[in-house]
C-alpha positions in Angstrom: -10.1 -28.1 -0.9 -10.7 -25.1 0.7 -9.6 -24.2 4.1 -13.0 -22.9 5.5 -13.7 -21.0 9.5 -16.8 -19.6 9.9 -17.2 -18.4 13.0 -20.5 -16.0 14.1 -22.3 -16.4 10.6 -24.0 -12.9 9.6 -27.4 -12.8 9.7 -29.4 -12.0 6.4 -30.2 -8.8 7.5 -26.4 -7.8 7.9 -25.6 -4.9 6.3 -21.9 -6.3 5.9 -22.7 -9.4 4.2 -25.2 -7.5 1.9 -22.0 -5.5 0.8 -19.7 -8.8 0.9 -22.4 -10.6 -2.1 -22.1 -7.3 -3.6 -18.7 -7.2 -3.7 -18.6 -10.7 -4.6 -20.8 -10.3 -7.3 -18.9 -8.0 -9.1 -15.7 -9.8 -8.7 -17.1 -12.8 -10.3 -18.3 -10.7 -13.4 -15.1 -9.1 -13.7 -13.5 -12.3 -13.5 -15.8 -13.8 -16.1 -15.7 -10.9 -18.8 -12.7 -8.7 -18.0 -10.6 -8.7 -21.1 -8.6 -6.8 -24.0 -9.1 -8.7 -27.0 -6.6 -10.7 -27.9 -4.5 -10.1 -24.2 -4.6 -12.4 -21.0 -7.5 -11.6 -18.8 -6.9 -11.4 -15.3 -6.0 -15.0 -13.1 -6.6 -13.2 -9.8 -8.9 -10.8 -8.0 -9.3 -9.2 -5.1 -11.3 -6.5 -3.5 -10.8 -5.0 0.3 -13.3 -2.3 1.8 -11.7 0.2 4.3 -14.4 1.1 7.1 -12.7 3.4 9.2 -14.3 5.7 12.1 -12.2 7.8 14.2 -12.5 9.9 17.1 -10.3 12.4 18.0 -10.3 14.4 21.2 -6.9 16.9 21.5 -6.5 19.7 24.8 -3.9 22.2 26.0 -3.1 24.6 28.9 -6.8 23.3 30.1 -8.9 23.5 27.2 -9.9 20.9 24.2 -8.2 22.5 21.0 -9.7 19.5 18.6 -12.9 17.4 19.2 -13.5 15.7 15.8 -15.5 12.7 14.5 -14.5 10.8 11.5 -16.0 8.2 9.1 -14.7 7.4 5.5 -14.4 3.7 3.4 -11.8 3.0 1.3 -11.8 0.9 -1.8 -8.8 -1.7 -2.5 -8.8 -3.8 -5.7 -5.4 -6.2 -6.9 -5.5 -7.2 -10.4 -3.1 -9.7 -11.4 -2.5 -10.6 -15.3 -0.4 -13.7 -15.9 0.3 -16.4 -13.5 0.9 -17.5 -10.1 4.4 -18.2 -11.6 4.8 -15.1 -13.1 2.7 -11.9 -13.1 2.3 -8.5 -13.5 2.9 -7.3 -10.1 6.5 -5.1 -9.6 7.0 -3.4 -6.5 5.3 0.2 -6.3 8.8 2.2 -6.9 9.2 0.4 -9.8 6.1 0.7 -11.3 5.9 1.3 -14.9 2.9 3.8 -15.5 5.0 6.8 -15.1 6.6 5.7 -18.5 3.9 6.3 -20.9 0.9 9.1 -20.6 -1.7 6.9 -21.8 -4.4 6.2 -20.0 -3.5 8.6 -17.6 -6.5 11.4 -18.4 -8.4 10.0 -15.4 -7.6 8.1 -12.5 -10.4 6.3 -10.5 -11.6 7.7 -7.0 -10.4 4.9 -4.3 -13.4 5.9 -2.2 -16.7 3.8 -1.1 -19.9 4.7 -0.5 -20.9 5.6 3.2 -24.3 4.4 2.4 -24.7 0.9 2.7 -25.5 0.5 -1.1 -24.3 -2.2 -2.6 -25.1 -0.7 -6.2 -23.2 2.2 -5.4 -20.2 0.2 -4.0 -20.5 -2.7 -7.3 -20.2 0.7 -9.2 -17.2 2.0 -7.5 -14.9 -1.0 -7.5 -16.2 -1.5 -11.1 -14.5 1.8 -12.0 -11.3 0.9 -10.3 -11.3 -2.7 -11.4 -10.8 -1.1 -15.0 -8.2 1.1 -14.2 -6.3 -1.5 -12.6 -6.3 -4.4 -15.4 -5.6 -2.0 -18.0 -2.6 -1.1 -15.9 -2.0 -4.3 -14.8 -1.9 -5.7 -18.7 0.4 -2.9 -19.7 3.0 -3.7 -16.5 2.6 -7.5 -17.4 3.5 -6.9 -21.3 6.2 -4.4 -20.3 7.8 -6.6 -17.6 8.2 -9.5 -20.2 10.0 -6.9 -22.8 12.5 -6.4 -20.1 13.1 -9.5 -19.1 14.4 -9.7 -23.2 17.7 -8.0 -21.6 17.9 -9.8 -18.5 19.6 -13.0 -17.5 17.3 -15.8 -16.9 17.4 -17.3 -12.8 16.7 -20.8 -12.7 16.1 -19.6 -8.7 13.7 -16.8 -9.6 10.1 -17.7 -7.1 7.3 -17.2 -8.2 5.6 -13.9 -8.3 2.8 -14.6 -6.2 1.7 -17.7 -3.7 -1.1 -20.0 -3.7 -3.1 -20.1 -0.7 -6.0 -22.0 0.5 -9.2 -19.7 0.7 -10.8 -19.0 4.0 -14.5 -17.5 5.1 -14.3 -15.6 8.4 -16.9 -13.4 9.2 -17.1 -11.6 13.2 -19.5 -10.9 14.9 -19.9 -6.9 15.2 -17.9 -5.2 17.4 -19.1 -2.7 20.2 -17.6 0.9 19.9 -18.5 3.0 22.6 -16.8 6.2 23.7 -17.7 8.2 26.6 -17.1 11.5 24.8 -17.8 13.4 27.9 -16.2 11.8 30.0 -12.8 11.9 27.7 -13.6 16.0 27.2 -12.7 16.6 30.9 -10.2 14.4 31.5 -8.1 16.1 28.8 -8.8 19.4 30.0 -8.1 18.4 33.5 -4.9 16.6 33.0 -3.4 18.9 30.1 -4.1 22.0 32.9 -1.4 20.0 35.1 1.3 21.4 32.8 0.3 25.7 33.3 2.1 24.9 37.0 5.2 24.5 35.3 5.9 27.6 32.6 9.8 25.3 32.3 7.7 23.0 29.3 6.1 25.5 27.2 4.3 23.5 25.0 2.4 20.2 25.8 -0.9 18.2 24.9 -3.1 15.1 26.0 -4.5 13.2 22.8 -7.1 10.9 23.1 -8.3 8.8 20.2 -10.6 5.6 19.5 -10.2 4.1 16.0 -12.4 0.9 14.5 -11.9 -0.3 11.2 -14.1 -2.8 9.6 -12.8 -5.0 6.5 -14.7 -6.4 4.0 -12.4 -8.5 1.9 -12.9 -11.5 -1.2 -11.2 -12.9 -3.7 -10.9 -15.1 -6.8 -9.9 -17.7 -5.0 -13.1 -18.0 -2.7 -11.7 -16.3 0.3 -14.6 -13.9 2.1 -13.5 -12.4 5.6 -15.2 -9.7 7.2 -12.9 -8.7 10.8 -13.5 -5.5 12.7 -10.7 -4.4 15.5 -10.6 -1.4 17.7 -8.0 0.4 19.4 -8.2 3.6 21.8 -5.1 5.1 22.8 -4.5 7.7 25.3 -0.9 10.5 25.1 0.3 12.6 27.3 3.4 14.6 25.6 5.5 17.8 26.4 8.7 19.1 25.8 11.0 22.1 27.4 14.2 23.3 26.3 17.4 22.7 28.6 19.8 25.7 30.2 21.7 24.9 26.9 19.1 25.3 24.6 18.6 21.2 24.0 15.2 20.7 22.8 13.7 17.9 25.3 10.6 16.0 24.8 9.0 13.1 26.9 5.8 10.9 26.7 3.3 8.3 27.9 1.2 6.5 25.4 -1.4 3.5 26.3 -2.6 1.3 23.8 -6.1 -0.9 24.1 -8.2 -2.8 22.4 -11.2 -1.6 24.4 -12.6 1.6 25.9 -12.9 -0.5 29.3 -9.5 -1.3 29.0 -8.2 2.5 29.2 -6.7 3.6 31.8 -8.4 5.4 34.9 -8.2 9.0 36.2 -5.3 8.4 38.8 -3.4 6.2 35.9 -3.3 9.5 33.5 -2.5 12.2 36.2 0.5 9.9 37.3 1.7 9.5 33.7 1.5 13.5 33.3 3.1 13.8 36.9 5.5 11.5 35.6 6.3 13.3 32.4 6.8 16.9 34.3 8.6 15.4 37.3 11.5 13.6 34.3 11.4 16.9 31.8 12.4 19.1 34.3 14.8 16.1 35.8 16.5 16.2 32.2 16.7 20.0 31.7 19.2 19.7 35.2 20.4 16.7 34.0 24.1 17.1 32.8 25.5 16.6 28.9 27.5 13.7 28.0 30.1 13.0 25.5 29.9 10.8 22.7 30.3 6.8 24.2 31.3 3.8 23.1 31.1 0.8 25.7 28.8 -1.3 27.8 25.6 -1.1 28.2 21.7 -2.0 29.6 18.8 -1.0 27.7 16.1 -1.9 29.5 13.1 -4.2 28.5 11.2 -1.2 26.1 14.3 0.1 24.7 15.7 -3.5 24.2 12.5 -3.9 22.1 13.1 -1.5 19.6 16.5 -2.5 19.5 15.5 -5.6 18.3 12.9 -4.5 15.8 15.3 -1.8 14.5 18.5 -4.2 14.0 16.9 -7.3 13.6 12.7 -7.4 12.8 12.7 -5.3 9.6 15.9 -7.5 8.3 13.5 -10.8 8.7 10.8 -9.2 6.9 11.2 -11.4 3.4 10.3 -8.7 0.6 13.4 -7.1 1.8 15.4 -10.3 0.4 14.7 -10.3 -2.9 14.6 -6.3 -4.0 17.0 -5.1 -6.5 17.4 -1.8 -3.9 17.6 -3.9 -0.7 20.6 -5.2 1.5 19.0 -8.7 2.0 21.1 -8.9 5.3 20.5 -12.4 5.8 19.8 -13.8 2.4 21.5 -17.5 2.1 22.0 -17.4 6.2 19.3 -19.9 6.5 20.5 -22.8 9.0 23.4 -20.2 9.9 24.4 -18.6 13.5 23.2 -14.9 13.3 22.6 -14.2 17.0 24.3 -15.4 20.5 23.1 -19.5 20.9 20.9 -18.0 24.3 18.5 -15.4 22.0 15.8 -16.9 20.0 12.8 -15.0 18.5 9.5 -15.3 16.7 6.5 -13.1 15.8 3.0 -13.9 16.6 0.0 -11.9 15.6 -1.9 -14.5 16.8 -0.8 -13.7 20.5 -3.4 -11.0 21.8 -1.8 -10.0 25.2 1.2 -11.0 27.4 0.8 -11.1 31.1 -2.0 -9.7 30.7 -0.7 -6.6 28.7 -2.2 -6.2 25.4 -0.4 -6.2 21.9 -0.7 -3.6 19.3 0.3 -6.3 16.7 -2.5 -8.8 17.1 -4.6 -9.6 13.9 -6.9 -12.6 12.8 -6.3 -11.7 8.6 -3.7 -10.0 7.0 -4.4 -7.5 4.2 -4.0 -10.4 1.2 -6.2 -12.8 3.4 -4.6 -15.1 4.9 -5.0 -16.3 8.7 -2.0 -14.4 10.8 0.7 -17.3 12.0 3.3 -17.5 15.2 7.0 -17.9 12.6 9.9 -19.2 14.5 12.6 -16.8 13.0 15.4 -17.6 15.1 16.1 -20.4 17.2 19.1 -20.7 20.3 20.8 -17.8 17.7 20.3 -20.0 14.1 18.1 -18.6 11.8 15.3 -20.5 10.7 12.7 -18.6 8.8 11.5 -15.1 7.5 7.7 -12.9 7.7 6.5 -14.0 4.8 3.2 -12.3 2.7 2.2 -13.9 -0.9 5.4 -12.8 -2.2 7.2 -15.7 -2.1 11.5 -15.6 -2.0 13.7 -18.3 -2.6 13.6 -21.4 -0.5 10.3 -19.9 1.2 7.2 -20.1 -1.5 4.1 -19.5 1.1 2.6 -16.8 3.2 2.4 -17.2 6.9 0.1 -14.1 7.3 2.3 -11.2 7.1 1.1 -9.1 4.5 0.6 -6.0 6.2 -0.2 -2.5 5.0 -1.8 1.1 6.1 -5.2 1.5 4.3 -5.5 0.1 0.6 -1.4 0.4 0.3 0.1 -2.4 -1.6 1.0 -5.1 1.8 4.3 -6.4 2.0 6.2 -8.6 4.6 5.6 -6.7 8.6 6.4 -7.5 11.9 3.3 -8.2 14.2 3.9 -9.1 17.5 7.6 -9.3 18.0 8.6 -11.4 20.7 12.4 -12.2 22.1 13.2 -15.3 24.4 16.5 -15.6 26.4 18.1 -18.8 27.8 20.6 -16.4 29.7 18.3 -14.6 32.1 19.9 -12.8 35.5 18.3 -10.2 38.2 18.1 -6.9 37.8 20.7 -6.5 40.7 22.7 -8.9 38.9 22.7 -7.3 35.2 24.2 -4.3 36.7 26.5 -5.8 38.8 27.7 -7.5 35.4 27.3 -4.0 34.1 30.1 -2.8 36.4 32.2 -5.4 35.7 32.5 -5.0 31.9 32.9 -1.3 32.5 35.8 -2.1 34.8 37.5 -4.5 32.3 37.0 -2.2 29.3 38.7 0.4 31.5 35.5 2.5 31.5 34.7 5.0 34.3 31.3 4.5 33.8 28.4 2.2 31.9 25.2 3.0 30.8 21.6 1.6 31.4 18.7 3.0 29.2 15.3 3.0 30.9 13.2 4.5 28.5 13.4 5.3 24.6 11.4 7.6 22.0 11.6 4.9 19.0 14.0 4.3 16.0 14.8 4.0 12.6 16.9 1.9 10.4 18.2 1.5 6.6 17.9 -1.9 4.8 18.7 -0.5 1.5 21.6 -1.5 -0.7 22.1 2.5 -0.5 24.1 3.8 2.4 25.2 2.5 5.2 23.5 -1.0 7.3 22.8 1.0 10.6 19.9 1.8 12.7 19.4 4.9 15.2 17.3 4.6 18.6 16.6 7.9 20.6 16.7 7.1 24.3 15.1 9.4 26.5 16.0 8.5 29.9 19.7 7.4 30.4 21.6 7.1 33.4 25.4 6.6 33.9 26.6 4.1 36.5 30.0 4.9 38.2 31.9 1.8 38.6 33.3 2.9 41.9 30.0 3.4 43.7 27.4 2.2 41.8 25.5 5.5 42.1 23.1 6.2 38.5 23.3 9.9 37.6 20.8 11.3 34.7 22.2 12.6 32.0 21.3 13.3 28.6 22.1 15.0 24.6 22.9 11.3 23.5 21.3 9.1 20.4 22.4 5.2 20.0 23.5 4.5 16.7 25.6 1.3 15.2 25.4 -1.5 12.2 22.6 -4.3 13.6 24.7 -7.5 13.1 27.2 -6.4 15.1 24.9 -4.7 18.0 23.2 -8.0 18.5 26.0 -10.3 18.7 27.6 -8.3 21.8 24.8 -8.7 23.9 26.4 -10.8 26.8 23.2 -11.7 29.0 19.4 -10.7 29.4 16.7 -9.5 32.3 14.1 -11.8 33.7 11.3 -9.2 33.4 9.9 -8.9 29.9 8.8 -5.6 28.9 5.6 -4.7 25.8 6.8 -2.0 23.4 3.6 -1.0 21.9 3.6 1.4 18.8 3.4 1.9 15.2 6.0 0.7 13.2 6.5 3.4 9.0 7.7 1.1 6.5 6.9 1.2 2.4 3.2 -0.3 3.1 2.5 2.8 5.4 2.1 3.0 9.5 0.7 -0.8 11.1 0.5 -1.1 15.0 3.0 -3.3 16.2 4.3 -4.9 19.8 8.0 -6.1 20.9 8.4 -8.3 23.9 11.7 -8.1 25.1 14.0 -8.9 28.2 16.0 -6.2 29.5 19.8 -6.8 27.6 23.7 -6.0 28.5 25.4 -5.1 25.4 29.3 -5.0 25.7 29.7 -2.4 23.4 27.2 0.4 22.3 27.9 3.3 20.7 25.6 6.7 21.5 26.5 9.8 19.9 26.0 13.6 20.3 22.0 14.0 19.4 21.3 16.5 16.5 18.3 18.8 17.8 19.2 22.5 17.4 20.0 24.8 20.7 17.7 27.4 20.5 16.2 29.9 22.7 12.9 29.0 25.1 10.1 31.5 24.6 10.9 34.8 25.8 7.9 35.9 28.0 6.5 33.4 30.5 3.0 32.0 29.8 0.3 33.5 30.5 -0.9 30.5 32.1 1.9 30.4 34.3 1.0 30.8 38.0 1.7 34.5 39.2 3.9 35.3 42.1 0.8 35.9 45.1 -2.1 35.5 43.1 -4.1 33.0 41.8 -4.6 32.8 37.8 -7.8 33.1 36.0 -8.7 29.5 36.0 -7.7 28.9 39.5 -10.4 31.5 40.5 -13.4 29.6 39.1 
C-alpha cells in the first residue's frame, strides 16, 4: 500500500505537473521497453529535475564588482539492473566504466530544457536514460564476475532498500529580491572597510538561491518541493605584525528575503568583523597546547559534526576505503552517559533561529525523519539513505547530495542534548579548576570558529581539524581572558568527545554547508557550549608573508577627505 501526502494539489494548468506527467510518462515507457536482448531490464527508475535560479550580488571598497542572474535545470536519472537484493549500483570511485572504452564515444548532456516543454525534457531524460542502462547492465554483469573471486558474506545487505512511495506536491514558492535595495547595501557596508587600509582585501556577498525538484519513480513516488535560501557575508582579512594571514566573517542564513537581516544588523556585523581583525593582528602568538578547554556553543557544533556526525553517517560503515568508526558499537557506550544526540531535518527553526538542514524529501525520495543516534552516551542508530548496512535495512530520509550527484547518508539538522548543563560563570569557574589541577597556567575558551574537516577513511590517520578564530586564554590566577591567536584544534574524535566533563545551558545554531563525496548540502548543528579536559591546538599553517606594500588608495588621507567622501 502506498504511503500517499498530497498536500496543495497542482492545478491543471501547472507548468510543474505538466513536466512531472511528462517525466512520468517516459519513465513508464522506459520501464516497459528498456532492454538488451537477452539481459535483465532495469527493476528501478528514477528521474530528478534540477531547477535552480540564483542571484548573486558581490561589492568591494564601495562598489558592486558582480551583479549576476542565474537560471539552469539539471537532469538526474538512476538506473538500477538486478534486484533490490542485489544490483548494479557500486559507489562512484569504484565505478567500472573507466575499465573498457566502449560506449564511451558520447556521453549524454545532463541538462533540461528552460522551456517548459515537456517533449523537449521526455527527449532529454530519454537520451540519458540509455546511457545509463547500458552502463548500468555492464556494472551489474561486471560486479557479478568479481564476486567469482570474493568470499561470500552471509551478512552482506542488500544493495538497495524498499520504500513505500509518496506524492507530495507544494504549493509554489514566492521569490522575491529587492535587487536595489541589496545593490546599495553592499556598496554601503563594503565602503566601511576603505577606513581601515590594516584589512586590505574584504567583500560583502549577497545571494538568494531557489531550487525546484521535480522527482518520480518506478515505484510510484511523484514529489515536486521548492525551498529558498538567501544568505548575506561580510568577510575580510589582514595580515598580523608577523605576517600571519587573518581572516574573519559573519554569514546569515534564511529561508526568506523577509527574514534577512536589516541595515543596522549588517553594519554591526562589519563593525564587528573590523573591530576583531584588527583585535587579532595585536593579539599575541601562542604556543602549541594541550589541556582544558571551552568551545563555545558554535564551535562546539562543529566539533560535534567533525568528530562525531560524519562517523554516524551509514555509507561510511560498509565501504571497503572507510574506517567504519562505530561499526558493531550498536547498544555500546561511545559518548559520556549526559550527551545524547539526534538529527532532524524535519525541525525548521530552534528558538526561533532557522536551520540550514531542514528538508521535506531527500534526493532518493523519501520523507526526511528525526533519528535518535545517541542516547545518555549509547549508540542507537545511524543516518541512513536507501543504502542499507547491516542490522539497519531502511532509509530514514538521509540521502542527500549537491545537484544530480549520486546521494549518500548526510547530516541534516544536527542537534546535541546535555543532562549536565551549568552557567556560563560556572563552566569557567570549572575551567579554572581543571587548569589548576592539570598544573596549567592557563585554559582556553573558543568563542568563535571558521569550520573543519575530518578523515573517515581507512587511509591515514582518524582525526579531524577545527580552525578557531577567536580564542582567549584564561589565567587561573585572575581569571582575566586575553586574545590570542596562530592556533588550529586538531585530535582523534573518540577520544575528544569522551573528555568533555560538562555542557552550557545556552544552545547555539551553527549554520553552513557541510563537502562530503555527494557534493556541498546546507546543514545546522545545535549545540551547548562544552568543557573538554584535554584539547590539543597546534601551531596554524598559513604562510607569513608581507602586507601590500603601498597603502590603498582608498585609504583615508592624512587632512583630506578622499574621492568618495567628497560626493
Amino acid at each position: 500500500m502506498a504511503a500517499s501526502l498530497l498536500m496543495g494539489a497542482a492545478p491543471a494548468s501547472d507548468p510543474r505537473a505538466q513536466l512531472l506527467d511528462a517525466m512520468n510518462a517516459e519513465l513508464q515507457r522506459n520501464q516497459q521497453q528498456l532492454k538488451v536482448t537477452g539481459h535483465e531490464a532495469p527493476y528501478f527508475l528514477s528521474y530528478g529535475v534540477k531547477d535552480y535560479e540564483s542571484r548573486l550580488i558581490i561589492a568591494r571598497y564601495g562598489a558592486l564588482f558582480q551583479d549576476d542572474d542565474y537560471r539552469e535545470r539539471k537532469l538526474g536519472v538512476d538506473v538500477r539492473v538486478g534486484s533490490y537484493d542485489y544490483d548494479s549500483s557500486v559507489a562512484d570511485s569504484l565505478d567500472f566504466g573507466f575499465s573498457t572504452s566502449k560506449g564511451s564515444s558520447f556521453t549524454s548532456r545532463k541538462d533540461g530544457p528552460l522551456d517548459d516543454s515537456p517533449l523537449a525534457l521526455r527527449t532529454a531524460l530519454w537520451l540519458v536514460t540509455d546511457e545509463k542502462y547500458k552502463a548500468a547492465l555492464f556494472q551489474y554483469l561486471k560486479k557479478k564476475g568479481e564476486d567469482v573471486y570474493a568470499v561470500e558474506d552471509p551478512k552482506r545487505p542488500a544493495s538497495f532498500s524498499k520504500e513505500m512511495p509518496a506524492t507530495y506536491v507544494q504549493p509554489p514558492v514566492a521569490f522575491p529580491f529587492d535587487r536595489e535595495k541589496w545593490r546599495r547595501v553592499a556598496r554601503e557596508v563594503s565602503a566601511r572597510f576603505n577606513a581601515h587600509p590594516e584589512l586590505f582585501d574584504s567583500e560583502v556577498r549577497i545571494t538568494a538561491d531557489k531550487a525546484t525538484r521535480l522527482f518520480v519513480s518506478s515505484e510510484g513516488t511523484r514529489l515536486i518541493t521548492e525551498e529558498t535560501l538567501y544568505a548575506f557575508h561580510v568577510s575580510a582579512v589582514t595580515r598580523a605584525p608577523d605576517g600571519q594571514l587573518l581572516d574573519n566573517s559573519r554569514s546569515f542564513y534564511l529561508p526568506t528575503e523577509a527574514g534577512m537581516p536589516d541595515e543596522a544588523k549588517v553594519h554591526e556585523a562589519a563593525r564587528k568583523v573590523i573591530d576583531e581583525l584588527l583585535a587579532l593582528r595585536q593579539a599575541p602568538a601562542i604556543t602549541p597546547y594541550a589541556g582544558p578547554a571551552i568551545l563555545a556553543p558554535e564551535a562546539a557544533g562543529v566539533l560535534f559534526h567533525e568528530t562525531l556526525g560524519h562517523r554516524l553517517e551509514a555509507d561510511r560503515q560498509d565501504g571497503d576505503t572507510d574506517g567504519k568508526t562505530f561499526k558493531g558499537q550498536e547498544g555500546k557506550q561511545i559518548l559520556p552517559a549526559f550527551l545524547s544526540l539526534r538529527d532532524d531535518p524535519s525541525k525548521r527553526d530552534v528558538n526561533g533561529e532557522p536551520l540550514n538542514g531542514y528538508y521535506l524529501y531527500d534526493e532518493e525520495g523519501v520523507k526526511g525523519q528525526p533519528v535518535s543516534l545517541v542516547e545518555k552516551g549509547v549508540l542507537k542508530g545511524y543516518l541512513m539513505s536507501r543504502h542499507p548496512v547491516e542490522g539497519f535495512p531502511k532509509s530514514n530520509g538521509h540521502g542527500r547530495g549537491q545537484g544530480t550527484l549520486q546521494p549518500v547518508a548526510r547530516m541534516a539538522n544536527l542537534l546535541v542534548d546535555s543532562a549536565k548543563q551549568v552557567s556560563d560563570a560556572e563552566l569557567k569557574k570549572m575551567l579554572i579548576a581543571e587548569a589548576k589541577r592539570q598544573g596549567k597556567p592557563y585554559g582556553l575558551i573558543i568563542r568563535d570558529i571558521t569550520g573543519g574537516n575530518t578523515n573517515t577513511s581507512s587511509y591515514g590517520y582518524q582525526a579531524f581539524k577545527g580552525v578557531p578564530r577567536m580564542v582567549y586564554r584564561v589565567d587561573v590566577k585572575t581569571g582575566e581572558e586575553t586574545l590570542v591567536r596562530g592556533v588550529e584544534i586538531v585530535g582523534t574524535p573518540l577520544s575528544s568527545v569522551n573528555r568533555i566533563l560538562a555542557t552550557g545551558q545556552r544552545l547555539g545554531v551553527f549554520n553552513g554547508f557541510c563537502g562530503a563525496e555527494s557534493g556541498n548540502v546546507p546543514v545546522s548543528t545545535v549545540a551547548p557550549a562544552v568543557l573538554l579536559q584535554e584539547l590539543e591546538l597546534q601551531r596554524t599553517m598559513e604562510g607569513k608573508d608581507r602586507p601590500p606594500l603601498l597603502p590603498s588608495p582608498a585609504a583615508p588621507s592624512k587632512g583630506a577627505a578622499g574621492a568618495d567622501a567628497k560626493r
